[in-house]
C-alpha positions as CSV (number, residue, x, y, z in Angstrom):
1,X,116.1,24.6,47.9
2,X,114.5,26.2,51.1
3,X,110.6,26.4,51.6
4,X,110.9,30.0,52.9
5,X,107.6,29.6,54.3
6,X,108.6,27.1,56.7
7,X,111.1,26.7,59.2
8,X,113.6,24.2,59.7
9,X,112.2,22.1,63.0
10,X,115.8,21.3,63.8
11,X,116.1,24.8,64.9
12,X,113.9,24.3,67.6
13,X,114.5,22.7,71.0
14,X,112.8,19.7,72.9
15,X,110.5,21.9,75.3
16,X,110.1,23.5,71.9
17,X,108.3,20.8,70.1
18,X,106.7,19.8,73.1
19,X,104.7,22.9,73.3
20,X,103.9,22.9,69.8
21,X,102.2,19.9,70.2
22,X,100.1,20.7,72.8
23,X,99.5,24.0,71.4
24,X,98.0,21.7,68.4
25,X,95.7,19.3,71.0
26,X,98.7,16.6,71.0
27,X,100.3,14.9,73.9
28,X,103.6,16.8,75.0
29,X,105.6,13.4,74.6
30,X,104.9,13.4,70.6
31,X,107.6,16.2,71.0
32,X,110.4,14.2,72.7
33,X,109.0,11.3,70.0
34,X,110.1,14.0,67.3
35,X,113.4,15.1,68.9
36,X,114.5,11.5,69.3
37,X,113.5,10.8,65.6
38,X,115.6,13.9,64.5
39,X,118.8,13.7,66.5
40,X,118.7,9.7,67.4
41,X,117.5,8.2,64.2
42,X,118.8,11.3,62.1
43,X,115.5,11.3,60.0
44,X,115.1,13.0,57.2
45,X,111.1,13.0,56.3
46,X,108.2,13.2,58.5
47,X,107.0,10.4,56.5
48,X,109.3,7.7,58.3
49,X,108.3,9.0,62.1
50,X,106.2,5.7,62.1
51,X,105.3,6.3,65.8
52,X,103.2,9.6,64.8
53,X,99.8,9.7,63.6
54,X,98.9,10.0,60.4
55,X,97.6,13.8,60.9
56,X,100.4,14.3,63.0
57,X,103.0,14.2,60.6
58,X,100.8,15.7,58.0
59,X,100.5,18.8,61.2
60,X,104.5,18.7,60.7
61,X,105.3,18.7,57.1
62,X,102.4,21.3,56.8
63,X,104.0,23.5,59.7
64,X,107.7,22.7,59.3
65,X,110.9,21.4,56.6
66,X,114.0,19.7,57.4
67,X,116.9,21.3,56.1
68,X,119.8,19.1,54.7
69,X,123.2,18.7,53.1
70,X,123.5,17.2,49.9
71,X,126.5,15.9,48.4
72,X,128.3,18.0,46.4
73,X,131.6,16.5,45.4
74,X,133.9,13.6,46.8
75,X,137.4,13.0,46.4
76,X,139.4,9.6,48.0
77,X,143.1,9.9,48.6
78,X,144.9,6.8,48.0
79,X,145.5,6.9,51.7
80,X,141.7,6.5,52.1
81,X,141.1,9.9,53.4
82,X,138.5,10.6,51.7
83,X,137.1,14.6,51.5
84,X,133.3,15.7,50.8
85,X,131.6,18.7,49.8
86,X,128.4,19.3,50.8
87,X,125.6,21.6,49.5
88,X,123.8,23.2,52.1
89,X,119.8,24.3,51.7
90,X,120.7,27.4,50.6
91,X,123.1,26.7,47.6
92,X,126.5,27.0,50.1
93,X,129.3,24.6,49.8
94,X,131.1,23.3,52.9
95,X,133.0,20.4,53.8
96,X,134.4,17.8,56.2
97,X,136.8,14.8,56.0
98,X,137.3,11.2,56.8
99,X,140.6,10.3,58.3
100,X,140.4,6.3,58.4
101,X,142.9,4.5,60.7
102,X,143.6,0.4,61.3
103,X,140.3,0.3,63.4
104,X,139.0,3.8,63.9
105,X,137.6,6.8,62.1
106,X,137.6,10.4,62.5
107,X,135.3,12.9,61.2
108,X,137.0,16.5,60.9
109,X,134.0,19.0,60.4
110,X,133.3,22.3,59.7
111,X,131.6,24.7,61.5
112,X,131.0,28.1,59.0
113,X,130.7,28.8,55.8
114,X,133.9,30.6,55.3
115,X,136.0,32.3,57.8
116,X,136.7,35.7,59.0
117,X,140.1,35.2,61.1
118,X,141.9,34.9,57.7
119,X,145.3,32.1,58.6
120,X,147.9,33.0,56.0
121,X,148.4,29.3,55.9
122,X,145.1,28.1,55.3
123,X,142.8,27.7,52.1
124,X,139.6,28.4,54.2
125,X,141.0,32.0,54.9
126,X,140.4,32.8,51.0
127,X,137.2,31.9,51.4
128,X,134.8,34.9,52.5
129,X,132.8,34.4,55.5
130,X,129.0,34.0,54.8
131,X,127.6,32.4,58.2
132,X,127.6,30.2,60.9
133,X,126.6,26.3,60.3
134,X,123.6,24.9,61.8
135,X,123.6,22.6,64.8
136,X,121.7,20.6,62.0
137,X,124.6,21.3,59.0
138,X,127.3,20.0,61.4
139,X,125.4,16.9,62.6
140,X,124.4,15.7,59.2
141,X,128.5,16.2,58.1
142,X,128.8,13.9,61.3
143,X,125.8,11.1,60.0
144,X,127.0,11.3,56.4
145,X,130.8,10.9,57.7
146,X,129.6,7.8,59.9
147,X,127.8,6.0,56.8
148,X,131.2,7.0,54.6
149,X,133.5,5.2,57.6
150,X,130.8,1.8,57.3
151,X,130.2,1.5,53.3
152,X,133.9,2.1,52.9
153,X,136.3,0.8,55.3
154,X,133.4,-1.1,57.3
155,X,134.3,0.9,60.4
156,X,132.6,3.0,63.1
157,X,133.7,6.8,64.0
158,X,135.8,7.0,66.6
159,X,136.2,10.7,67.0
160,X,134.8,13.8,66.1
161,X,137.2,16.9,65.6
162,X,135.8,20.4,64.5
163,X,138.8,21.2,62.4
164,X,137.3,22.1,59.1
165,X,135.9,25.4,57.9
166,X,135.4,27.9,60.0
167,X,136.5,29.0,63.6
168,X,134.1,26.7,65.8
169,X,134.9,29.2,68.9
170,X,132.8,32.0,66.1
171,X,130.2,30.1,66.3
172,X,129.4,29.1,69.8
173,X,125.7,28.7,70.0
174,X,126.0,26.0,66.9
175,X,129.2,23.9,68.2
176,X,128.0,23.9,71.2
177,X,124.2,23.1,70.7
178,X,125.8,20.2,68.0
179,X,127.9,18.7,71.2
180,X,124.6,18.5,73.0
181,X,122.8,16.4,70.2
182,X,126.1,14.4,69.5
183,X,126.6,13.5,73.1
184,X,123.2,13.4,74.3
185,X,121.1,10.5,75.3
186,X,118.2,11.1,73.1
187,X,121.0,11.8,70.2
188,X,124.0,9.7,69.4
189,X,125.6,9.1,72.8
190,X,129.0,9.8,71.0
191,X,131.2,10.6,74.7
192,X,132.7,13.8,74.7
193,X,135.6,12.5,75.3
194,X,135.9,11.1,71.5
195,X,134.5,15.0,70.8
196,X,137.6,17.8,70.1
197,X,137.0,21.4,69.4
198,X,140.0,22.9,67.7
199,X,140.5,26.9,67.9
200,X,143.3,29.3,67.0
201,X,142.4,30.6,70.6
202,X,139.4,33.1,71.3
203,X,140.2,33.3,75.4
204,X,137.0,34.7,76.1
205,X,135.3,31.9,74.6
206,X,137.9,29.1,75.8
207,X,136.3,30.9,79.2
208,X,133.2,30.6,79.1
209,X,133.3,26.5,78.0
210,X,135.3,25.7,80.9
211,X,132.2,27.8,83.0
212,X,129.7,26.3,81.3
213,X,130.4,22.5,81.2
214,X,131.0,21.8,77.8
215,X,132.8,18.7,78.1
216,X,135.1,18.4,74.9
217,X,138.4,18.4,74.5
218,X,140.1,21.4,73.8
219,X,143.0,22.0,70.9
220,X,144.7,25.5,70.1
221,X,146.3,25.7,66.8
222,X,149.2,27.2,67.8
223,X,151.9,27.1,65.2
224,X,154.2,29.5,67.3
225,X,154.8,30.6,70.9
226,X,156.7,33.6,69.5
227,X,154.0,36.7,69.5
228,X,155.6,37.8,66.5
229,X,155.8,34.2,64.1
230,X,152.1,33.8,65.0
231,X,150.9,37.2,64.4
232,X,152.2,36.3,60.8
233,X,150.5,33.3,60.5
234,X,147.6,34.0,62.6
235,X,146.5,37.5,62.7
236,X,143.8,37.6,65.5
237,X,147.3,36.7,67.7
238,X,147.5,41.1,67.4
239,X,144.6,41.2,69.6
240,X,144.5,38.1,71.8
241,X,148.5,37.5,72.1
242,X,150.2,34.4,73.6
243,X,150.0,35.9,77.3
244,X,146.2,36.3,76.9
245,X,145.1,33.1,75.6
246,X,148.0,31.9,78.3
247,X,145.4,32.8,80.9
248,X,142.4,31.8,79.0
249,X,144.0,27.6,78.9
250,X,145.2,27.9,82.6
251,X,141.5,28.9,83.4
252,X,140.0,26.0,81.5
253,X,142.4,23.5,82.9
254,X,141.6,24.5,86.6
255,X,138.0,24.1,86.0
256,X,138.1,21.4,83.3
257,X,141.3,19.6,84.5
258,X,141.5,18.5,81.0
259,X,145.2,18.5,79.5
260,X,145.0,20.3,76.4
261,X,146.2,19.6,73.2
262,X,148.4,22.0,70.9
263,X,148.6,21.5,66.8
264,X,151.8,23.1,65.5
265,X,151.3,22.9,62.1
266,X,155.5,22.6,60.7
267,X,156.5,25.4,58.0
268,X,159.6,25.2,56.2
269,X,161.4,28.3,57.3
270,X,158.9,29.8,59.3
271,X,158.1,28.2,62.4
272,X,160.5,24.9,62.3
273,X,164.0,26.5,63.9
274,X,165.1,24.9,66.9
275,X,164.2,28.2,68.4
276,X,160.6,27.9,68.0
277,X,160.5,24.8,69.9
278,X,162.1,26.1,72.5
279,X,159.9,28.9,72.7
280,X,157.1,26.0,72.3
281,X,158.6,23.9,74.8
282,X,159.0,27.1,77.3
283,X,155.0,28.0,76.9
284,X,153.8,24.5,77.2
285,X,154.9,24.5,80.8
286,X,151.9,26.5,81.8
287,X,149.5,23.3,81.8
288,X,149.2,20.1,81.0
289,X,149.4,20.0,77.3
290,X,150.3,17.6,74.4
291,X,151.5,18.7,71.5
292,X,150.5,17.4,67.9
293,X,153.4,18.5,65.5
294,X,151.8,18.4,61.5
295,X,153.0,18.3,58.5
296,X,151.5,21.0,56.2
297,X,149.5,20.1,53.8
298,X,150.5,22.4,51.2
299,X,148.3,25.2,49.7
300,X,148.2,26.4,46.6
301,X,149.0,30.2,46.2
302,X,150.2,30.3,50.2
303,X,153.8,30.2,49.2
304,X,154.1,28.3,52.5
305,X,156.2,25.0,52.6
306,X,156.2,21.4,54.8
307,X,159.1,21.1,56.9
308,X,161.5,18.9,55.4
309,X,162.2,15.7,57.4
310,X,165.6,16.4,58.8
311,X,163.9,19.5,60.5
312,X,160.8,18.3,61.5
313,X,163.1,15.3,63.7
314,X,165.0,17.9,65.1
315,X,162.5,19.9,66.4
316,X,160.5,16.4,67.5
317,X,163.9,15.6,69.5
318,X,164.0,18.8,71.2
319,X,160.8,19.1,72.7
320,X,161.2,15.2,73.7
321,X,164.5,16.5,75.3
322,X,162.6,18.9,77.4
323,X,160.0,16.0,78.5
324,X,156.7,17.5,76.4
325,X,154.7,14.6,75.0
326,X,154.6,14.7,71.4
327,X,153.1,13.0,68.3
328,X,154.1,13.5,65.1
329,X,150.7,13.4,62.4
330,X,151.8,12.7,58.5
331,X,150.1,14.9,56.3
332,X,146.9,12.5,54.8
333,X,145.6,13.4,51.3
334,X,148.2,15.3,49.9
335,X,147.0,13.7,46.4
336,X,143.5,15.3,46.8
337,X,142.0,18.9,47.7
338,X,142.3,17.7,51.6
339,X,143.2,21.2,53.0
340,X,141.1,22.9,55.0
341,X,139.0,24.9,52.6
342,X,140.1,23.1,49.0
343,X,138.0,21.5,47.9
344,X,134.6,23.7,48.8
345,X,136.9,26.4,47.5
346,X,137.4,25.6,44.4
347,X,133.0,24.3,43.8
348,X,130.5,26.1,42.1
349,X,127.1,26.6,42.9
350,X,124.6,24.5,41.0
């Protein structure tokens, strides 16, 4: 549990722990020393900071903790996907996911405790929203992923996808101050390029990383391009419809020039008729987009249903026909809680 009468030095930025350092008679480097041993070397104790004094790391653990995520549960699919819980430092449960391919890895992690937008589809949107995750809770989901990927399949992470918990575009300051340390020299050096941020669409937000450099890549769960399907399945659609967040992805691909990448998540009945994709195909002509058709991963209680695979070909052919780039994604851990949301869903607190 939390020492509540310390805080977490994570929170705290490079210039940050420079000044506290001098505030305390040290040099200001023994700051970026600190940074690089939290967000390069992902340490844990102050103990292991082996380039710090003595007294300086006593002046740390005296002053400060470091907040972590413990493992919770783990579940591996017998497609290798393999799905952790994780207890954070104040008794929450969250999760993320390892997708393992022939030689790569992805990490899909979360970015809230819970969410507020509330996806008919989608097991996270039963869970209620208790905060925003840590630029330290989503890096160590990324660290313990990494080790996962090595001890396992003896592979590296190749990608990074916010796709879990949460709405990462709800918690800007976090996903974007986690991209930093990720990407950063004196972090992991991951390149943003291997780095996606998935959103059902906040255009105001989608704005303001296009202004302000972050240099991800951008997917919109979409999962219709007909106002009235999506408002259904997603219902912050009623208040930023298709013509608004339309706007929002030309604006990031004039300043990004990054193509951007639509999932469409495939629904028996719902969102699969031939007329959907035309409506699909009709919207993606606004920028340069790929499109990721899914196949659902079926949650319990939804009453929603995968596409069957006659379906899901016709719809693939149709947007081929109309020259959109698509890639069809099998569902992975459908033996296993590997929905967004499960598996933390169904945990209880220690």
């Amino acid at each position: 549990m939390m020492e509540s009468n310390k805080r977490d030095i994570r929170a705290l930025t490079e210039e940050e722990l420079k000044s506290f350092f001098t505030e305390h008679g040290y040099k200001p480097f023994h700051g970026k020393q600190v940074y690089e041993w939290l967000w390069k070397k992902a340490a844990t104790e102050f103990s292991v900071m082996s380039n710090l004094s003595k007294e300086a790391r006593q002046l740390l653990d005296n002053r400060f903790r470091i907040d972590r995520l413990t493992l919770y549960q783990e579940q591996t699919s017998r497609d290798g996907t393999v799905k952790m819980a994780f207890q954070t430092a104040d008794g929450e449960l969250i999760e993320s996911v390892l997708i393992p391919g022939k030689d790569r890895a992805t990490a899909c992690i979360s970015s809230q405790i819970g969410c507020k937008l509330a996806c008919t589809f989608c097991a996270t949107g039963k869970i209620p929203f208790k905060r925003n995750l840590t630029v330290g809770e989503i890096y160590d989901q990324v660290i313990a992923v990494r080790q996962k990927a090595l001890d396992l399949y003896n592979i590296s992470l190749s990608n990074i996808v916010y796709m879990g918990m949460g709405e990462p575009l709800l918690n800007y300051d976090g996903v974007s101050g986690s991209i930093a340390v990720l990407t950063g020299e004196k972090g992991l050096g991951i390149s943003p390029r291997r780095i996606t941020v998935s959103t059902v669409g906040i255009p105001d937000v989608i704005r303001k990383l296009a202004d302000q450099g972050i240099r991800s890549e951008l997917a919109v769960s979409l999962h219709s391009a007909l106002d009235a399907t999506r408002s259904q399945l997603v219902p912050i659609n009623r208040r930023y419809g298709l013509e608004t967040l339309k706007e929002a992805l030309q604006h990031f691909n004039r300043v990004t020039g990054k193509r951007i990448t639509f999932e469409y998540l495939l629904m028996r009945g719902v969102n699969d008729q031939l007329s959907e994709a035309r409506a699909l195909a009709d919207y993606s002509r606004n920028f340069p987009v790929k499109i990721n058709l899914i196949e659902y991963n079926e949650v319990e209680g939804t009453g929603f249903q995968k596409s069957d695979a006659e379906q899901t070909q016709a719809f693939k052919e149709l947007l081929e026909s109309r020259n959109m780039i698509v890639n069809l994604r099998r569902s992975r851990g459908e033996d296993i809680d590997a929905a967004c949301g499960q598996l933390a869903g169904k945990g209880k607190k220690s």
